[in-house]
N, C-alpha and C positions, 0 to 999 in steps of 0.2 A: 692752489696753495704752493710758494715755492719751500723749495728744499729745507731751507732754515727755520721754517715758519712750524714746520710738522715735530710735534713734541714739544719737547726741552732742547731740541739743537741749535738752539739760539745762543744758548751757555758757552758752550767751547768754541762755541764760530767767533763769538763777540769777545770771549777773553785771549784767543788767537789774532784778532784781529786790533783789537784795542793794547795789547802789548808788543806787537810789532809796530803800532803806531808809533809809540813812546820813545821807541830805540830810535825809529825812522828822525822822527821829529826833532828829538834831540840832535840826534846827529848832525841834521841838516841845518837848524840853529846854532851848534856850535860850531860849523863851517862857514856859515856865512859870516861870522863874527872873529874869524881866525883863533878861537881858541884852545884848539887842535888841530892836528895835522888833518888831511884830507884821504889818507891812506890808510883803512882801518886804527884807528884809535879803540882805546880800553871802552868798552858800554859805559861804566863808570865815569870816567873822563869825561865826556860829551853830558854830563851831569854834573859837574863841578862846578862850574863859576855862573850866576845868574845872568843872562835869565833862565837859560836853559835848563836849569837844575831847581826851578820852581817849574816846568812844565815836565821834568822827569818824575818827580818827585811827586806832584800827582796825579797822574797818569800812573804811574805804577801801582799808588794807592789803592787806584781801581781795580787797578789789573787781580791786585790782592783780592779782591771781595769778591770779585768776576771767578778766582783762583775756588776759594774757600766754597762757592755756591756749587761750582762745576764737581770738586770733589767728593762733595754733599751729596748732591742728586746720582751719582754714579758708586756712592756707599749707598743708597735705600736700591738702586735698582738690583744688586748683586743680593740683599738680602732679601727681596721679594721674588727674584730667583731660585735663589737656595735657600729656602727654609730650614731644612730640615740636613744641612751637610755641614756640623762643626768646625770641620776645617776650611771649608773657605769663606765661612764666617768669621771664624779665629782670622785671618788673612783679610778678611775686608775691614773687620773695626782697625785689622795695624797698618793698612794701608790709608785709611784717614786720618785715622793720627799722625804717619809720616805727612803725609799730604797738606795738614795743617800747620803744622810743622815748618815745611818748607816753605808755604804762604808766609809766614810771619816771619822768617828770614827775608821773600823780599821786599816785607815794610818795612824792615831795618835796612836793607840797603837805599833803599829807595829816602830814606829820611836823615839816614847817616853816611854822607859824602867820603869818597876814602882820600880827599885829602885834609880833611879835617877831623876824623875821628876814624883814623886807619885800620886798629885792630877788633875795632864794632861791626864795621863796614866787613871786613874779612870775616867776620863770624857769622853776617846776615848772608855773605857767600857762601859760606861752608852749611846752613841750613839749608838756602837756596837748592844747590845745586845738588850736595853730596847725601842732605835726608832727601832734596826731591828726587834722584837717583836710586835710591832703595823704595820711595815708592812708586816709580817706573817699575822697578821690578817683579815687586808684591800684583801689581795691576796684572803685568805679562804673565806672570804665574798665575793669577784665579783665570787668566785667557786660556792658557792653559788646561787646567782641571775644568774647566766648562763647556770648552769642544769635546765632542762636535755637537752636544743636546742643544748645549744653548749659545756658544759661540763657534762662527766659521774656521775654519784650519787662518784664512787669509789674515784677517784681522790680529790673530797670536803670530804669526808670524812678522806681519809687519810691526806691531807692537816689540816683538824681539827686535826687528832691525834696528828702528829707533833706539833703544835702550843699547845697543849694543854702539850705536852711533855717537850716543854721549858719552858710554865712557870711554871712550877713543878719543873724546875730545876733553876730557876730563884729564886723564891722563897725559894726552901733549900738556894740555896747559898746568899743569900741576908741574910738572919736569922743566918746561920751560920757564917756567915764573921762577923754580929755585935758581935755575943757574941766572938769570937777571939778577935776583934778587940775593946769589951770594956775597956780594961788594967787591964782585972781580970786575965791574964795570962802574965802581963810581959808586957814592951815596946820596940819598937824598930821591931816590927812583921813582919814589912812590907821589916826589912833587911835582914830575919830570911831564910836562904835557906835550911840549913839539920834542922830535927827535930830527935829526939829519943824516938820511942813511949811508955816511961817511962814518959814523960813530961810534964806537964800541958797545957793542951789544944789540946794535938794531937785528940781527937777525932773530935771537931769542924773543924781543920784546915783538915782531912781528908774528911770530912763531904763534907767540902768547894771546896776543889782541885776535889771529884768526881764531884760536881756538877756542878763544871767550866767547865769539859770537857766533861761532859754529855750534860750542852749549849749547846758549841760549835758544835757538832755532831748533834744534833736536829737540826741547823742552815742547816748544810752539807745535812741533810739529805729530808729538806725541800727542796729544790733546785732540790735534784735529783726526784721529782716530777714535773720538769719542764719537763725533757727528753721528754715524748711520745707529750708534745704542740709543743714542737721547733722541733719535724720532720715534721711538717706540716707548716713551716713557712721559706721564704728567703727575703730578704735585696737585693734591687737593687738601685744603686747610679744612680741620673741621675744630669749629667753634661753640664749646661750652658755656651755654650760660647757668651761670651762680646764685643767679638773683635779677630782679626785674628790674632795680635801679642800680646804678654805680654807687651810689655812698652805702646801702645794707652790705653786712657781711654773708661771707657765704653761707654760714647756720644759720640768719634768719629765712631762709627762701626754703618756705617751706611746701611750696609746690613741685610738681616732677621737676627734673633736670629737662633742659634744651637744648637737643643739638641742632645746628645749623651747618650743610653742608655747603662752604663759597664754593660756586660752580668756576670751572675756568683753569687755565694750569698756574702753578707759581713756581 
């Protein structure tokens, strides 16, 4: 069995892997078709003008659900963990809520382009990145309180690098998008797709585009510290039957109840 195959670690490997795709893919579509520059462009950007912005746009969609599932399974493992420790139950229900959260920030980006609906787009960012940053957080904390019984010293630690990684990169880009974005370099920036680094402000707005993708990759790469938990972890549906046919209600079935256990993980 290889590595991925063992558990649920198929979750974080695939939504690692299918959201680096997205970026990659865009990117490389909107270069071959000159629609941005070829020297780090905004993630966003390289999603703007079709075609490339029908294959960002669902590719990410996935990435969402890939996002929400991976979250999911990593909220049940923490609480069949810690049963019985309030507080890092209180910290696990609020770190999938963040986590949800931030999912559905990047189906707004992903569907609302930021040169056509700019300050939606900037909101599904601010989900994105800044609730997914407080549940980087929440996560590195229950890492935290669960070493050494249940988690290694290594894994909290690296988990703090990353987190500590983004907002490093949170931070430059936030600082550097205001001063682009004060109108000491012109207006109109946000429709601005090739630059010529002769130009006033190209140093900020590079400043900005590494630091967007430097995010993003921090995020990526936070997740791929899920792997070694989700081989230790499976999902089994169990199914209630009601009744012996689908059209009776449940009070006519007046025989025992039926469980049925699907063997297999989900």
């Amino acid at each position: 069995m290889w590595w991925f195959q063992q558990g649920l670690s198929f979750l974080p490997v695939a939504l690692v892997v299918w959201s680096a795709a997205s970026f990659v893919f865009s990117y490389i579509t909107a270069i071959v078709l000159h629609h941005v520059d070829p020297l780090v462009p905004y993630i966003s950007d390289t999603g703007t003008i079709p075609p490339e912005r029908c294959l960002f746009g669902i590719m990410l969609n996935v990435s969402t659900f890939l996002g929400i599932a991976t979250m999911y399974v990593r909220y049940k493992q923490v609480s069949a963990l810690s049963p019985e420790k309030p507080r890092i139950l209180r910290l696990n229900k609020l770190g999938l809520t963040l986590g949800w959260m931030s999912c559905f920030g990047l189906c707004i980006i992903a569907n609302f382009q930021k040169c056509i609906l700019y300050y939606i787009h900037v909101l599904g960012a601010c989900l994105t990145f800044g609730v997914g940053s407080i549940y980087m957080l929440v996560q590195t904390i229950l890492s935290y309180l669960m070493q050494p019984e249940l988690h290694s010293k290594d894994i909290f630690w690296a988990r703090l690098a990353v987190f500590l990684w983004s907002c490093s990169s949170i931070l430059s880009m936030f600082v550097s998008s205001v001063v682009l974005y004060s109108g000491l370099y012109g207006q109109n920036l946000v429709q601005k797709l090739h630059w010529d680094s002769q130009e006033r402000g190209y140093i900020p707005h590079i400043i900005s585009t590494v630091s967007e993708w430097s995010l993003a990759f921090s995020f990526l790469s936070f997740f791929l510290t899920y792997i070694r938990d989700f081989q230790k972890i499976s999902l089994r549906a169990m199914v209630s039957l009601q009744g012996q046919t689908l059209h009776e209600s449940p009070g006519s079935f007046t025989a025992e109840e039926q469980a049925l256990l699907i063997a297999g993980s989900i």
